[in-house]
N, CA and C atoms as a LAMMPS dump frame, in Angstrom:
ITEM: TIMESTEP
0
ITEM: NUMBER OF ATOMS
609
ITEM: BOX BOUNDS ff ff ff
-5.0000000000000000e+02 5.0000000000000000e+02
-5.0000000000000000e+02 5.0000000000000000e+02
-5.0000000000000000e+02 5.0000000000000000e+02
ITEM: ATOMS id mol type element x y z
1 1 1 N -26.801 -27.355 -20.834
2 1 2 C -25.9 -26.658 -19.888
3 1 3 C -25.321 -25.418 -20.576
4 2 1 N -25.576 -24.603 -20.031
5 2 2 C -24.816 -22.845 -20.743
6 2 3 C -23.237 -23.023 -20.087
7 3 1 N -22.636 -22.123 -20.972
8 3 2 C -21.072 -21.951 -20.746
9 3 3 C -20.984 -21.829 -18.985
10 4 1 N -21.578 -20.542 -18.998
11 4 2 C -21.559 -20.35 -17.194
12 4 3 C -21.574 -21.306 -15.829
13 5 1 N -22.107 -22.564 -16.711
14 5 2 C -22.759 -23.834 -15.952
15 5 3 C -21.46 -24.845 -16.059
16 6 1 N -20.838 -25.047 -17.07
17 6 2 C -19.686 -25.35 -17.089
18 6 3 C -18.85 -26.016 -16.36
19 7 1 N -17.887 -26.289 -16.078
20 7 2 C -16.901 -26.842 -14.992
21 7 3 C -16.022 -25.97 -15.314
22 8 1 N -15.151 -25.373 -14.667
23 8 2 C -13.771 -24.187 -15.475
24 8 3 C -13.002 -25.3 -16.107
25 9 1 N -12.127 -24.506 -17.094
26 9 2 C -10.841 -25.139 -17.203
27 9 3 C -9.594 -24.71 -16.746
28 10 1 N -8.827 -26.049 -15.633
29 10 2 C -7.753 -25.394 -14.744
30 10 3 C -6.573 -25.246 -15.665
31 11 1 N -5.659 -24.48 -16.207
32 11 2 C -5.216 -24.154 -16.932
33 11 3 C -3.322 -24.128 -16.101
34 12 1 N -2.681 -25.469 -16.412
35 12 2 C -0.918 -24.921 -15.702
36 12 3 C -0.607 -23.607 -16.11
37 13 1 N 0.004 -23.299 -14.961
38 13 2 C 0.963 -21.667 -15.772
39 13 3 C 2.089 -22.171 -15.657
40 14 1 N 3.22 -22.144 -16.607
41 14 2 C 4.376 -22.144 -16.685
42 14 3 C 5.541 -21.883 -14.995
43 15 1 N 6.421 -21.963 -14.649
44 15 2 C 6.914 -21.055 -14.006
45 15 3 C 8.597 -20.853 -13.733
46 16 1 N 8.46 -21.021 -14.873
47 16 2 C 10.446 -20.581 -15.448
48 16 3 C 10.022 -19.215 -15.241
49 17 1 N 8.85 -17.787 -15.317
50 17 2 C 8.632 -16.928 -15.454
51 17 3 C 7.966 -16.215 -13.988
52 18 1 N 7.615 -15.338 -13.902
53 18 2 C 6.609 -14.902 -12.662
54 18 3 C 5.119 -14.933 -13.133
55 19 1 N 3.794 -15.418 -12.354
56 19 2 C 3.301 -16.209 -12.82
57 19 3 C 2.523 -14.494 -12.454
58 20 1 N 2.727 -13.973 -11.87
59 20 2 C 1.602 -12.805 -11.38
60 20 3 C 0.98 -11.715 -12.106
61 21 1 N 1.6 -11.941 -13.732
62 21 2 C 0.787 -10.972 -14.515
63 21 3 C -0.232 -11.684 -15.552
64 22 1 N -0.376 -13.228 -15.372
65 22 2 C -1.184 -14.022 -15.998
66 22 3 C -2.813 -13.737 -15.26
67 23 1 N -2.483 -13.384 -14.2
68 23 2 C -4.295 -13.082 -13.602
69 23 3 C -4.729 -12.197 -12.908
70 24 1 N -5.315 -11.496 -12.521
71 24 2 C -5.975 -10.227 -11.762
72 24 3 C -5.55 -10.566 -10.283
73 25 1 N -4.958 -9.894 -9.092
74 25 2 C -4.691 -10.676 -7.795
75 25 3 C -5.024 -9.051 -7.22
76 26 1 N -5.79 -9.299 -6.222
77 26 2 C -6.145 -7.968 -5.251
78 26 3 C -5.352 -7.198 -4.134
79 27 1 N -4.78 -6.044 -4.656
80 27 2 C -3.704 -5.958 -3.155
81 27 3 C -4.209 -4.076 -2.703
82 28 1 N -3.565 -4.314 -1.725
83 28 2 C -3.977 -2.43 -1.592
84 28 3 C -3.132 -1.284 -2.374
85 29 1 N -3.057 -0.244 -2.436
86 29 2 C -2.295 0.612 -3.118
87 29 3 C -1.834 1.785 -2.383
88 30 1 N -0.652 1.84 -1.756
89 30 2 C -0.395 2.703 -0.364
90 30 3 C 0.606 3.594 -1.059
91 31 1 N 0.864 4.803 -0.629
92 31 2 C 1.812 5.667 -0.471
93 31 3 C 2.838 5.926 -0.089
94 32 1 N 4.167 5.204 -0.205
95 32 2 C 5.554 5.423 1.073
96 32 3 C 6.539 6.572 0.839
97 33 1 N 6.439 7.432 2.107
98 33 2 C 7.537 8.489 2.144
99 33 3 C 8.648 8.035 3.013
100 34 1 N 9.015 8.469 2.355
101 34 2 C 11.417 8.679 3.149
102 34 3 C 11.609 10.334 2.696
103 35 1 N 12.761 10.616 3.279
104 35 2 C 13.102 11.578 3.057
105 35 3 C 14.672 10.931 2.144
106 36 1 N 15.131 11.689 1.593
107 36 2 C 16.491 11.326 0.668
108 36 3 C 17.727 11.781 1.244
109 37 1 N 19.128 11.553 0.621
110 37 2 C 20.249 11.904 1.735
111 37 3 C 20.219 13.4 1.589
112 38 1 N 19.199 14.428 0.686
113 38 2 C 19.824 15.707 0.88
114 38 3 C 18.688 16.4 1.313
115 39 1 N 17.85 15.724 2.069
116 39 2 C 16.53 15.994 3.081
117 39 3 C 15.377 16.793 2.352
118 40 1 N 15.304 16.035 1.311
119 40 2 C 13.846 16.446 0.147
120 40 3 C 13.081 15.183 0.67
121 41 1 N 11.596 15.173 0.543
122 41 2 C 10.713 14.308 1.056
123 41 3 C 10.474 13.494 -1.031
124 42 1 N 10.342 12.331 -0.363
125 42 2 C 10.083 11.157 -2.079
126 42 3 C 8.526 10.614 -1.041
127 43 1 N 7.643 10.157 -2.319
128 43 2 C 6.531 9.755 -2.332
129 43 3 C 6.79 8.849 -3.215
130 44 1 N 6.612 7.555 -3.103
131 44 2 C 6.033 6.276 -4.354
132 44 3 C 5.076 5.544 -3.646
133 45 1 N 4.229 5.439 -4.995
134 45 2 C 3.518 4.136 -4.456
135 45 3 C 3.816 2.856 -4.565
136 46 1 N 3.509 1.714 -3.66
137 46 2 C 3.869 -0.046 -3.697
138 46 3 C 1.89 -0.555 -3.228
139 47 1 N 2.278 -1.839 -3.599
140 47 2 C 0.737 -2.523 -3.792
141 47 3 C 1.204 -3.708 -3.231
142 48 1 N 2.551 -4.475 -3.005
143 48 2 C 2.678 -5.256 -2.009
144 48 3 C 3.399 -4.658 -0.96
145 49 1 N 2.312 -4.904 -0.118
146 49 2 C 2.289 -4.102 1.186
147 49 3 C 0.892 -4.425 2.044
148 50 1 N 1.445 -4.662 3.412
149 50 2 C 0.524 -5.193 4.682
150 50 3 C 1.042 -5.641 5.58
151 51 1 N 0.329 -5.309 6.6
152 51 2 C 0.895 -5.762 8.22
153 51 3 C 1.239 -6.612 8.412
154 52 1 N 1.958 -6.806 9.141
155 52 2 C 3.206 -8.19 8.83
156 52 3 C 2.715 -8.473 11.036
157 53 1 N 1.79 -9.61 10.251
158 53 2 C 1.405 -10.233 12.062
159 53 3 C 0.173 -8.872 12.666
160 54 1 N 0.104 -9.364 13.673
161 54 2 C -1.435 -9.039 14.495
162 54 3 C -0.851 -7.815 15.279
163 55 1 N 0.502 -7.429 15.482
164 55 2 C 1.351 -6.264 16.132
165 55 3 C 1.426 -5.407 15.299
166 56 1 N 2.45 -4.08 15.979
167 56 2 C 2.287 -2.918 14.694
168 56 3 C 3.365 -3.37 13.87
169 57 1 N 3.408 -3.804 12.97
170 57 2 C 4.296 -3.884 12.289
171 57 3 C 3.521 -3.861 10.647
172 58 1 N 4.24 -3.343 10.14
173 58 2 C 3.761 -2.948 8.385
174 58 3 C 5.047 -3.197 7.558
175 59 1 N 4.933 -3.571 6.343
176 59 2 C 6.038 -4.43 5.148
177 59 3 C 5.635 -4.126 3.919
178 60 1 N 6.758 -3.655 3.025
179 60 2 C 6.05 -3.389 1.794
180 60 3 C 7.63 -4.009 0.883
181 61 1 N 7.322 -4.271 -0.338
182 61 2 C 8.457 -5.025 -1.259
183 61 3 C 8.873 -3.667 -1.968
184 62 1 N 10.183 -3.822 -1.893
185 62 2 C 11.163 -2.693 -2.648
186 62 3 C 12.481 -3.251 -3.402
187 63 1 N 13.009 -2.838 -3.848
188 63 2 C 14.361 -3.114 -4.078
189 63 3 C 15.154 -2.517 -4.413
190 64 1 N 16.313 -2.89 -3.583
191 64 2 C 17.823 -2.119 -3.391
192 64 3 C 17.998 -1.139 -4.439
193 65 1 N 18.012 -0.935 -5.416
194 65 2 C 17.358 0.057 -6.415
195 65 3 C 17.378 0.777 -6.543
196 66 1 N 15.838 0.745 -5.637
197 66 2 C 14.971 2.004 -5.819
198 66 3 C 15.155 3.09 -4.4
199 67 1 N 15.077 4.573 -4.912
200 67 2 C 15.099 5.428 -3.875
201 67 3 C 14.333 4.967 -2.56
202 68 1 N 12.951 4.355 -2.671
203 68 2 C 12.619 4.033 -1.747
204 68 3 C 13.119 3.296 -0.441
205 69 1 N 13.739 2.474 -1.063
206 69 2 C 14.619 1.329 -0.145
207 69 3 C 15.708 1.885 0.186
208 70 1 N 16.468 2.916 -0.694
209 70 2 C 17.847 3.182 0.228
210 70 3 C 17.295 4.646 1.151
211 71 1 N 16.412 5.228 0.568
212 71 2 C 16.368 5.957 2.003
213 71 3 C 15.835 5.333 3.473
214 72 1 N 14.829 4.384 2.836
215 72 2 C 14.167 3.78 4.537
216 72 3 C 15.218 3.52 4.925
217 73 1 N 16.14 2.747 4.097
218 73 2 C 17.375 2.539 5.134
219 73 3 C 18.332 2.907 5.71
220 74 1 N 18.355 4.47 4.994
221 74 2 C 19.519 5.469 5.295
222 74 3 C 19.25 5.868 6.383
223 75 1 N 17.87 6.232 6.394
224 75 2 C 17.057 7.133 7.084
225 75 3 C 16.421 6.368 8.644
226 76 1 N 16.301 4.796 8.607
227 76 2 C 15.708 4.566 9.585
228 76 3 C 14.264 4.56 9.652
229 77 1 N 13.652 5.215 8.792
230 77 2 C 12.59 5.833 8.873
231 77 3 C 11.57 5.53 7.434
232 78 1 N 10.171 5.202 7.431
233 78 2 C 9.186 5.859 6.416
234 78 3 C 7.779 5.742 6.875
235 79 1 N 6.509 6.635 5.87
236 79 2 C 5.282 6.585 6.622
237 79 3 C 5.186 5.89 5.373
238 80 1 N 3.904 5.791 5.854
239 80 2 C 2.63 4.84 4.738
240 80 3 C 1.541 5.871 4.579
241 81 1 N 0.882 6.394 3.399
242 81 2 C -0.634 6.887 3.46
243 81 3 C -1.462 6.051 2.58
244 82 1 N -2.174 5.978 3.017
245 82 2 C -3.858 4.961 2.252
246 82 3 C -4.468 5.984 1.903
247 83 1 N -4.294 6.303 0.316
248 83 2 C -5.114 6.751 -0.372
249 83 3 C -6.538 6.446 -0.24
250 84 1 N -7.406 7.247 -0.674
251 84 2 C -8.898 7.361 -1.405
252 84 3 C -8.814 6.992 -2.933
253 85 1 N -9.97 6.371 -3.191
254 85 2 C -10.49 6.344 -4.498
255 85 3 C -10.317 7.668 -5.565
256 86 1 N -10.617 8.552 -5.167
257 86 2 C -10.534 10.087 -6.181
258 86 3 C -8.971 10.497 -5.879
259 87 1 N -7.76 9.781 -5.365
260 87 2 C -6.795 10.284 -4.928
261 87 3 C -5.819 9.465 -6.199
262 88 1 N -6.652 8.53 -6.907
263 88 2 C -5.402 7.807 -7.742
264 88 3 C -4.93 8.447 -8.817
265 89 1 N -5.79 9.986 -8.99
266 89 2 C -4.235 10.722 -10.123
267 89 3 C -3.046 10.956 -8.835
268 90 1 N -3.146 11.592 -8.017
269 90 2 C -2.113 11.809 -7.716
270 90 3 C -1.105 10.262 -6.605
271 91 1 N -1.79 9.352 -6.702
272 91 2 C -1.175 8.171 -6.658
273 91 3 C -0.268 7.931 -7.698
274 92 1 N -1.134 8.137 -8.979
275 92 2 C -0.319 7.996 -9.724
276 92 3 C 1.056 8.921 -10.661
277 93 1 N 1.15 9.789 -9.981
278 93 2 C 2.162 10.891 -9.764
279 93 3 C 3.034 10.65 -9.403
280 94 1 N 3.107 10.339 -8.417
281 94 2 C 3.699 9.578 -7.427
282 94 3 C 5.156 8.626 -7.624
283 95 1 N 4.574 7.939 -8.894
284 95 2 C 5.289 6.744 -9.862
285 95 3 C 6.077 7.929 -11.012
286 96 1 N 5.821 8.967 -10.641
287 96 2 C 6.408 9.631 -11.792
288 96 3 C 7.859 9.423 -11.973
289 97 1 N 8.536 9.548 -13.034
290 97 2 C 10.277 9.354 -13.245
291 97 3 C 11.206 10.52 -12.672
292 98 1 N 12.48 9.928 -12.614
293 98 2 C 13.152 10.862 -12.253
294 98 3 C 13.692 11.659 -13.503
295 99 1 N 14.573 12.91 -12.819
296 99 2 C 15.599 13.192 -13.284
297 99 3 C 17.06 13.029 -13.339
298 100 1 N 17.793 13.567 -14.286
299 100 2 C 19.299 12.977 -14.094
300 100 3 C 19.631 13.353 -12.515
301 101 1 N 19.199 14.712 -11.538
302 101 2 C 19.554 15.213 -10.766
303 101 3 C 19.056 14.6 -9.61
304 102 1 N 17.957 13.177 -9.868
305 102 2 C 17.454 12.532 -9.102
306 102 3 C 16.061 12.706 -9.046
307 103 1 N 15.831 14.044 -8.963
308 103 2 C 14.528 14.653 -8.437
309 103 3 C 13.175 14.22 -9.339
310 104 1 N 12.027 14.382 -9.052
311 104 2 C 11.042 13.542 -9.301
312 104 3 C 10.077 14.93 -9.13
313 105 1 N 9.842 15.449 -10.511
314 105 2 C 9.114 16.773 -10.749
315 105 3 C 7.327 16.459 -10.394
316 106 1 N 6.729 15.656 -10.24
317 106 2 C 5.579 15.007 -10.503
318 106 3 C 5.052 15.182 -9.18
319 107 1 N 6.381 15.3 -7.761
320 107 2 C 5.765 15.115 -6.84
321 107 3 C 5.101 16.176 -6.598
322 108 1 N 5.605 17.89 -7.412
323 108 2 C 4.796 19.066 -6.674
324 108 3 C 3.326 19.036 -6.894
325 109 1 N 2.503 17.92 -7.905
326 109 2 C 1.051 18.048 -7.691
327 109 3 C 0.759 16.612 -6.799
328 110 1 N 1.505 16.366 -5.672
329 110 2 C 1.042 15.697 -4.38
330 110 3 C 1.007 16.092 -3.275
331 111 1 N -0.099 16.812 -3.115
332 111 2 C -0.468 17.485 -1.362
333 111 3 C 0.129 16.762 -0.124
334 112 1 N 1.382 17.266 0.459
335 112 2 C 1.707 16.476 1.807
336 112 3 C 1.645 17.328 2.811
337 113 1 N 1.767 16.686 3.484
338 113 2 C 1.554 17.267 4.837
339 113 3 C 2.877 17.143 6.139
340 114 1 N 3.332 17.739 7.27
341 114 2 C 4.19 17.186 7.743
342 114 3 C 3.885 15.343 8.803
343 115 1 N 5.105 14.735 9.085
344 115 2 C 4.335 13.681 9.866
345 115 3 C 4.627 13.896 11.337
346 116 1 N 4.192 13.46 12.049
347 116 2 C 4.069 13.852 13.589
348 116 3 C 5.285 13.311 14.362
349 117 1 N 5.481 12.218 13.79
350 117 2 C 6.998 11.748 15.036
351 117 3 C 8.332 11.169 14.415
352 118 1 N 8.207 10.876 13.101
353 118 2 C 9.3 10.215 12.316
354 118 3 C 9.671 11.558 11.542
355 119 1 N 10.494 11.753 11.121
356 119 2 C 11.104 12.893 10.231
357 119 3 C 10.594 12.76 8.538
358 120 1 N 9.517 12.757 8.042
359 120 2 C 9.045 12.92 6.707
360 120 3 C 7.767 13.819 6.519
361 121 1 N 6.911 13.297 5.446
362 121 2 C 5.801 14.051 4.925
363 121 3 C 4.327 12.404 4.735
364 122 1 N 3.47 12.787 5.002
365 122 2 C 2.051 12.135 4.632
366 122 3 C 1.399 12.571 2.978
367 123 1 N 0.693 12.049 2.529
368 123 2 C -0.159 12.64 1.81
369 123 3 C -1.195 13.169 2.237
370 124 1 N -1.781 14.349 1.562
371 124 2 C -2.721 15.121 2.115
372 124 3 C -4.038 14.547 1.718
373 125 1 N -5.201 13.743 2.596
374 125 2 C -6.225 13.843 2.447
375 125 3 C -6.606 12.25 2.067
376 126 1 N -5.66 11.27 2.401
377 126 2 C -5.677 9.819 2.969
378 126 3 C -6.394 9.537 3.966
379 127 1 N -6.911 8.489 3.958
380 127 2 C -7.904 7.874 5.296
381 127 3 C -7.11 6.906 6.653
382 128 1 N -6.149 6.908 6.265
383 128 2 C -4.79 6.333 7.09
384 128 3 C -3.722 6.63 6.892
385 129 1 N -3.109 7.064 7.987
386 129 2 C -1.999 7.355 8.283
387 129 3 C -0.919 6.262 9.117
388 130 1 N 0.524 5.981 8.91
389 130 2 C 1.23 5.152 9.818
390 130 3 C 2.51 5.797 9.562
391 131 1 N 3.375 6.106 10.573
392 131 2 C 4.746 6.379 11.012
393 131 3 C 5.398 5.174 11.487
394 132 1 N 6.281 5.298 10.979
395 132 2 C 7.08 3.992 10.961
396 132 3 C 8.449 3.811 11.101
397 133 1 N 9.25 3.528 12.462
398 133 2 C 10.488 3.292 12.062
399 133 3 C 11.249 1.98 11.846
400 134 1 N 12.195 1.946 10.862
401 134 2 C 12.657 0.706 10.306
402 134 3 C 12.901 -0.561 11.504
403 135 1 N 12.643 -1.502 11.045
404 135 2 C 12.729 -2.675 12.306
405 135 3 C 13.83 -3.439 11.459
406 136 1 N 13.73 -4.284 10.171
407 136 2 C 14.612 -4.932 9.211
408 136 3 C 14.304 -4.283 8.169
409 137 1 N 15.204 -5.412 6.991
410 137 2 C 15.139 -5.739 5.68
411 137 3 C 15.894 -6.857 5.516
412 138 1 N 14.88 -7.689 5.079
413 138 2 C 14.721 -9.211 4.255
414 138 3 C 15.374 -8.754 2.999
415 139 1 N 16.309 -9.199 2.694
416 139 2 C 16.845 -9.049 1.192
417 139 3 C 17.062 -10.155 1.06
418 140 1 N 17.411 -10.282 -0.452
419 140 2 C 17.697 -11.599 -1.526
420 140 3 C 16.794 -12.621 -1.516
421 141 1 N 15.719 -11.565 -1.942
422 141 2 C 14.479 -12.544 -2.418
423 141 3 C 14.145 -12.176 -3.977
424 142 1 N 15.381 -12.987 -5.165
425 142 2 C 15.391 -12.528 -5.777
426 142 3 C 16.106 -11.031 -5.887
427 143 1 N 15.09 -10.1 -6.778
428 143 2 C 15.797 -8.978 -7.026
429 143 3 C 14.949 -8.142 -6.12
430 144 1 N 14.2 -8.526 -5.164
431 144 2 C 13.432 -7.988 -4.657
432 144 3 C 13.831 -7.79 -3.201
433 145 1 N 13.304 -7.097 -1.701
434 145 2 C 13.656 -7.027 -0.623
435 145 3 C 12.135 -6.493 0.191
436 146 1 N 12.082 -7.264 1.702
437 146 2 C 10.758 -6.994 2.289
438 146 3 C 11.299 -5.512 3.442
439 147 1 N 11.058 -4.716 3.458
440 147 2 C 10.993 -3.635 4.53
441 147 3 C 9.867 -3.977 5.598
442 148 1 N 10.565 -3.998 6.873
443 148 2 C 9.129 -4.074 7.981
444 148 3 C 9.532 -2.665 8.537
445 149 1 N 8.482 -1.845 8.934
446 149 2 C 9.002 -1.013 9.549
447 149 3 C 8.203 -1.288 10.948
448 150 1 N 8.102 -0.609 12.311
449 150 2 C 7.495 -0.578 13.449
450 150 3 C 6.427 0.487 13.831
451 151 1 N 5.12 0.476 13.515
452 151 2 C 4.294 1.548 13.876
453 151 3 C 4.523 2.221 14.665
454 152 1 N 5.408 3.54 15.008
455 152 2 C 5.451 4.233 16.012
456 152 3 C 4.01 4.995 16.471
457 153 1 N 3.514 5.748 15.309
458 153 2 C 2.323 6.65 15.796
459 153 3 C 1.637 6.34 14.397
460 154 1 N -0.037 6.776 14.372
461 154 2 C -0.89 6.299 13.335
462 154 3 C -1.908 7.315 13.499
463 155 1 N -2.461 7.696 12.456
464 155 2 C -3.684 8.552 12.723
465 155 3 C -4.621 8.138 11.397
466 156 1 N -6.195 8.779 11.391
467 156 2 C -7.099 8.589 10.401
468 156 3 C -8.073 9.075 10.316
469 157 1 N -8.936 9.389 9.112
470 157 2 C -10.126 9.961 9.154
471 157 3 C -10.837 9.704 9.661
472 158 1 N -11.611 11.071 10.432
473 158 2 C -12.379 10.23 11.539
474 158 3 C -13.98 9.624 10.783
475 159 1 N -14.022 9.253 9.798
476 159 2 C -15.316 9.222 8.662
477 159 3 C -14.758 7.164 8.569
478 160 1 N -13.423 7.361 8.727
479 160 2 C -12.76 5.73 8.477
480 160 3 C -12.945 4.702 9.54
481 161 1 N -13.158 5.491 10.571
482 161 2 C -13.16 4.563 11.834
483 161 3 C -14.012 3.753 11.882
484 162 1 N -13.656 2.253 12.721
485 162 2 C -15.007 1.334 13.157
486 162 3 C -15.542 1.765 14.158
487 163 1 N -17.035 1.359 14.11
488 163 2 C -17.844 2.163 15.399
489 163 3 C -18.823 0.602 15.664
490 164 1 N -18.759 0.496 16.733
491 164 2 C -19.375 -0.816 17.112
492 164 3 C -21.088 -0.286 17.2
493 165 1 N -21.483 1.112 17.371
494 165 2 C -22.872 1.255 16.784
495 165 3 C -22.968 1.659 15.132
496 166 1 N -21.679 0.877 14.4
497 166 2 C -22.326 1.573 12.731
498 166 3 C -22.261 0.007 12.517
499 167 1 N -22.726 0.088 11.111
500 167 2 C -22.694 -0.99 10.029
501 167 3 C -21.649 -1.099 9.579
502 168 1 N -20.456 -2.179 9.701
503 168 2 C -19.314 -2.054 8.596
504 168 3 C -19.375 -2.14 7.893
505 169 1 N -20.843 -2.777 6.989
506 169 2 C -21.3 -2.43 5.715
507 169 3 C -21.227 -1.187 4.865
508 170 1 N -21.856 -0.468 6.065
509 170 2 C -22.054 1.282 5.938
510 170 3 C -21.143 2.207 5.439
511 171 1 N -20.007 1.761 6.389
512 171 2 C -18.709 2.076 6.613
513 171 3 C -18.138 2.096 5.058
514 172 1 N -17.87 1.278 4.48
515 172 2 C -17.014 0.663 3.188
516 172 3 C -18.11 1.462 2.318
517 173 1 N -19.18 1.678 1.95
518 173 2 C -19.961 2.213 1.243
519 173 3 C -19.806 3.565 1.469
520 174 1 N -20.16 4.658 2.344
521 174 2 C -19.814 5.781 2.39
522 174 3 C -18.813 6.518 2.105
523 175 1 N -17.715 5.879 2.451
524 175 2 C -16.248 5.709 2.438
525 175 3 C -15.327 4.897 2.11
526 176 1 N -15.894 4.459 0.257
527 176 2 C -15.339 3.35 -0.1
528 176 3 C -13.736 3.568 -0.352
529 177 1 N -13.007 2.435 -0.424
530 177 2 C -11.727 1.744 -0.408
531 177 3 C -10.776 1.719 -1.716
532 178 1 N -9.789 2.143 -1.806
533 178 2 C -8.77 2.069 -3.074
534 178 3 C -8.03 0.336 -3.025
535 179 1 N -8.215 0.033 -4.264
536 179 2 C -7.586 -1.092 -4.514
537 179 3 C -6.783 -1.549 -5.559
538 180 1 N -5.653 -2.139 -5.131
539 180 2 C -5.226 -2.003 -6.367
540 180 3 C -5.101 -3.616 -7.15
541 181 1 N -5.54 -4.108 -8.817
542 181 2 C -5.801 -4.923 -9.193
543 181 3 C -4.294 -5.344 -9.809
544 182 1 N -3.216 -5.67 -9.473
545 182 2 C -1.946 -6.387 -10.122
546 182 3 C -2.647 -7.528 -11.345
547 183 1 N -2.202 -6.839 -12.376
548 183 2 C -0.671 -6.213 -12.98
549 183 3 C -1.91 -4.997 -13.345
550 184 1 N -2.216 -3.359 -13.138
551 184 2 C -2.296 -2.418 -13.915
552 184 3 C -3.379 -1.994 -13.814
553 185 1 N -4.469 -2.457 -13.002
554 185 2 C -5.718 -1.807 -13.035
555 185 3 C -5.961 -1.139 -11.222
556 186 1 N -6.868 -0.727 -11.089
557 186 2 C -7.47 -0.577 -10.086
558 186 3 C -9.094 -0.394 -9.675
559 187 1 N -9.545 -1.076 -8.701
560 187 2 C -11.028 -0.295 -8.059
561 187 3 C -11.335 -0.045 -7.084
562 188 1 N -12.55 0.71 -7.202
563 188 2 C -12.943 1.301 -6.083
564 188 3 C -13.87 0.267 -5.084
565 189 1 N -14.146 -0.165 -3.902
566 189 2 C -14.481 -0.766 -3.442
567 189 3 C -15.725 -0.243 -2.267
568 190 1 N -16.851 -0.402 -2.8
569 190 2 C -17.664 0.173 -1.95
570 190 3 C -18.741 -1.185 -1.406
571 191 1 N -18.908 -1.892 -1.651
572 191 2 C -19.689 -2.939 -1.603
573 191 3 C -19.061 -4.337 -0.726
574 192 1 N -19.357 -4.924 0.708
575 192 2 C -18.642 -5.615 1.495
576 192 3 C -19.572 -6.792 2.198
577 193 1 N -19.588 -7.594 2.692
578 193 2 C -20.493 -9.073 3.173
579 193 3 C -19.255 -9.7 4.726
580 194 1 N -19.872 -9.922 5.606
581 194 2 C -18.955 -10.647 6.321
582 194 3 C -19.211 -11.42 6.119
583 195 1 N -17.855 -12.092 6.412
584 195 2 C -16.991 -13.271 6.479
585 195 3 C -17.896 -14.319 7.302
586 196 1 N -17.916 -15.322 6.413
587 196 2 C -18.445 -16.556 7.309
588 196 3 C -17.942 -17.376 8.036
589 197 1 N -17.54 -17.132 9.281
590 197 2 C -16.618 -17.954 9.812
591 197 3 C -17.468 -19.036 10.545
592 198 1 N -16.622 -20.195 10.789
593 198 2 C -17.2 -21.298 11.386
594 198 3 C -17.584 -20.743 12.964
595 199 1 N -18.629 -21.226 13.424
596 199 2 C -18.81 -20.84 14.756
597 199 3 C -17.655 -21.575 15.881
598 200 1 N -16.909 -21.818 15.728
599 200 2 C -15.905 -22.662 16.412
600 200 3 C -14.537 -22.009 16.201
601 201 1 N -14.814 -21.213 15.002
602 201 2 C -12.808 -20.227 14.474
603 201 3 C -12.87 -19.57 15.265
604 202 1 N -11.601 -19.493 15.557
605 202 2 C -10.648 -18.605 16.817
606 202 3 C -9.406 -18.107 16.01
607 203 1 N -9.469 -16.61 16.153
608 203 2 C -7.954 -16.079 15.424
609 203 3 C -6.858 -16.743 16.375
């Protein structure tokens, strides 16, 4: 029997600690704008983040903190952009630090754009777009807090769309997918298989 052939070994993780930087876990890597109380547009990126239910609704983890969270909440308001694969330098810009004066010098090499119905900015040259105004915030989860906001308006490349005459195979390959690998990595995702569902599953 070769190693590969093996049985794994299931290994406890501790959990006096957070268990989520012990293994690779797959999440997306999105873009959130607010505008701030002295009406400058902020860009960060978050990786927990996803539609919260089968409605428009979208959620990403912040905390009280961070600029992010007190403007969505000042403001009422933030978008989401879904980066591209060739877009993660300036994803990662994005994360840049502040200054004492607040301001966040890193953002002038992030192309935005204006957004159509909420009062902020998009990133320039994302394959999804979502406008969003605040619905809640879940706080005291931990040091952490869930933002849902409400899809008002959404737009996207038209290269991103499903087409019931393409391959969604096709799709993900031409126009592969940013991902982000928690804790610190990321890939690109071009390669996809459907889902085997039982002939009997019903969403």
């Amino acid at each position: 029997m070769t190693v590969n052939e093996a049985s794994p070994v299931i290994v406890p993780l501790p959990t006096e600690a957070p268990v989520w930087a012990r293994t690779f876990v797959v999440s997306p890597l999105i873009l959130v704008g607010t505008i701030d109380e002295g009406g400058t547009p902020d860009v960060a990126p978050k990786h927990m983040a996803m539609p919260l239910g089968w409605q428009n609704l979208f959620c990403f983890v912040c905390a009280p903190r961070h600029a992010t969270y007190r403007n969505a909440v000042a403001q009422g308001a933030f978008t989401v952009s879904f980066p591209l694969p060739e877009q993660i330098v300036e994803t990662s810009l994005a994360a840049g630090g502040r200054l004492g004066d607040s301001s966040k010098p890193s953002l002038a090499a992030v192309p935005t754009i204006p957004a159509r119905v909420v009062d902020g900015v998009l990133v320039e040259g994302c394959y999804l777009y979502l406008e969003c105004t605040l619905d809640r915030v879940i706080d005291d989860l931990g040091e952490n807090s869930i933002v849902v906001g409400r899809v008002v308006a959404a737009a996207a490349d038209e290269r991103a769309l499903r087409d019931p005459e393409r391959d969604d195979a096709d799709l993900v390959h031409e126009l592969p997918l940013l991902g982000y690998l928690a804790p610190g990595r990321f890939t690109k995702i071009h390669d996809s298989l459907a889902f085997p569902f039982p002939v009997d599953f019903r969403y």
